[in-house]
C-alpha positions as CSV (number, residue, x, y, z in Angstrom):
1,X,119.3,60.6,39.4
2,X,115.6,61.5,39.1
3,X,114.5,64.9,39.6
4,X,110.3,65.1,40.5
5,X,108.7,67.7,38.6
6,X,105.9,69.7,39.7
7,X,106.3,67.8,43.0
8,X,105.6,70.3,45.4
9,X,103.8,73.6,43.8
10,X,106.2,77.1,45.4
11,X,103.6,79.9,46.3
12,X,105.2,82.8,44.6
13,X,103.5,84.5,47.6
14,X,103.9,84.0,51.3
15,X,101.1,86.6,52.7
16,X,101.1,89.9,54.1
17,X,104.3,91.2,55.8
18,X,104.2,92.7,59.6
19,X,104.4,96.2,60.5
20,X,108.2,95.7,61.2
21,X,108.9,93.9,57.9
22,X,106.6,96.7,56.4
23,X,109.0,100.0,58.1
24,X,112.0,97.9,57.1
25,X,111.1,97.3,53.8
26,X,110.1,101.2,53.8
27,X,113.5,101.5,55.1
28,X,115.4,99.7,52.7
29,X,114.0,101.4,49.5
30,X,113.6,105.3,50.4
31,X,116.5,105.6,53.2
32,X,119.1,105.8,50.7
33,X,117.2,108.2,49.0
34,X,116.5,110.2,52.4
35,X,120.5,110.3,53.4
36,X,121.5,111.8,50.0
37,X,119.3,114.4,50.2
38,X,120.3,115.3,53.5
39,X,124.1,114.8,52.9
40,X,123.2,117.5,50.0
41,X,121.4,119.9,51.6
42,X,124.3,119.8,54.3
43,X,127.1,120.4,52.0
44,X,125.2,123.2,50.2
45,X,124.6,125.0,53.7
46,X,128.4,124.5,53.9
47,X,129.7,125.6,50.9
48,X,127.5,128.7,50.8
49,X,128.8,129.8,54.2
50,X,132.4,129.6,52.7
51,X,131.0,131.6,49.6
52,X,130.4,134.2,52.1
53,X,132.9,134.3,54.3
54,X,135.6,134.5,51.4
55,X,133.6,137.5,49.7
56,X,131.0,139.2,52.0
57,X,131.0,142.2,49.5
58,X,129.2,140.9,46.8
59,X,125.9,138.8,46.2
60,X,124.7,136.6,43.8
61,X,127.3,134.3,41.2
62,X,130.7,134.5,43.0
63,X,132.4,134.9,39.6
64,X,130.9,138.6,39.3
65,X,132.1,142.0,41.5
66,X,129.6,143.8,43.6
67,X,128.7,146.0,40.3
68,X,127.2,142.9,38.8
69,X,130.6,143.7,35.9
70,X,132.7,140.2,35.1
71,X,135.8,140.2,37.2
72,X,139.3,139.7,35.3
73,X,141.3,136.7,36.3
Protein backbone atom coordinates (compact mmCIF):
# COMPACT_ATOMS: atom_id res chain seq x y z
CA UNK A 1 0.00 0.00 0.00
CA UNK A 2 1.21 3.43 -0.91
CA UNK A 3 1.29 6.06 1.56
CA UNK A 4 1.40 9.99 -0.13
CA UNK A 5 3.89 12.10 1.48
CA UNK A 6 3.65 15.63 1.92
CA UNK A 7 0.19 15.24 0.34
CA UNK A 8 -1.75 17.56 2.23
CA UNK A 9 0.47 20.21 4.39
CA UNK A 10 -1.27 20.14 8.51
CA UNK A 11 -1.30 23.83 9.83
CA UNK A 12 0.26 23.38 13.17
CA UNK A 13 -2.10 26.29 13.84
CA UNK A 14 -5.79 26.61 13.47
CA UNK A 15 -6.27 30.54 14.41
CA UNK A 16 -7.33 32.38 17.40
CA UNK A 17 -9.64 30.64 19.93
CA UNK A 18 -13.19 32.30 21.11
CA UNK A 19 -13.74 33.97 24.31
CA UNK A 20 -15.33 30.68 25.59
CA UNK A 21 -12.49 28.40 24.44
CA UNK A 22 -10.17 31.26 25.89
CA UNK A 23 -12.10 31.12 29.83
CA UNK A 24 -12.06 27.40 29.39
CA UNK A 25 -8.69 27.01 28.47
CA UNK A 26 -8.07 29.65 31.49
CA UNK A 27 -10.06 27.19 33.30
CA UNK A 28 -8.39 24.16 32.63
CA UNK A 29 -4.80 25.32 33.61
CA UNK A 30 -5.21 27.60 36.88
CA UNK A 31 -8.58 25.97 38.36
CA UNK A 32 -6.79 23.17 39.85
CA UNK A 33 -4.50 25.45 41.14
CA UNK A 34 -7.36 27.79 42.53
CA UNK A 35 -9.30 24.69 44.34
CA UNK A 36 -6.03 23.61 46.21
CA UNK A 37 -5.51 26.79 47.58
CA UNK A 38 -8.87 27.10 48.70
CA UNK A 39 -9.18 23.43 50.10
CA UNK A 40 -5.98 24.70 52.08
CA UNK A 41 -6.89 27.79 53.40
CA UNK A 42 -10.17 25.87 54.55
CA UNK A 43 -8.48 23.16 56.38
CA UNK A 44 -6.06 25.56 58.05
CA UNK A 45 -9.20 27.77 59.34
CA UNK A 46 -10.24 24.35 60.61
CA UNK A 47 -7.56 23.02 62.21
CA UNK A 48 -6.70 26.27 63.99
CA UNK A 49 -10.12 26.48 65.51
CA UNK A 50 -9.54 22.95 66.99
CA UNK A 51 -6.07 24.21 68.25
CA UNK A 52 -8.12 26.55 70.19
CA UNK A 53 -10.81 25.01 71.31
CA UNK A 54 -8.62 22.01 72.81
CA UNK A 55 -6.26 24.68 74.63
CA UNK A 56 -7.68 28.18 74.91
CA UNK A 57 -5.00 28.97 77.62
CA UNK A 58 -2.07 29.20 75.74
CA UNK A 59 -0.90 31.01 72.36
CA UNK A 60 1.53 30.45 69.87
CA UNK A 61 3.13 26.52 69.16
CA UNK A 62 0.72 24.17 70.84
CA UNK A 63 3.60 22.03 72.03
CA UNK A 64 4.57 24.93 74.63
CA UNK A 65 2.50 25.94 78.12
CA UNK A 66 1.15 29.39 78.56
CA UNK A 67 4.84 30.31 80.18
CA UNK A 68 6.31 29.90 76.80
CA UNK A 69 8.40 26.57 79.11
CA UNK A 70 8.33 23.04 77.04
CA UNK A 71 5.60 20.86 78.33
CA UNK A 72 6.63 17.11 79.53
CA UNK A 73 4.94 14.39 77.76
Amino acid sequence: MHVPTGAVPVPLHLGELHAYEQALTLLLAFGPFVLLGIVVWVRRREDGRAVTQEDPGTSGSPSRTADGSERLG
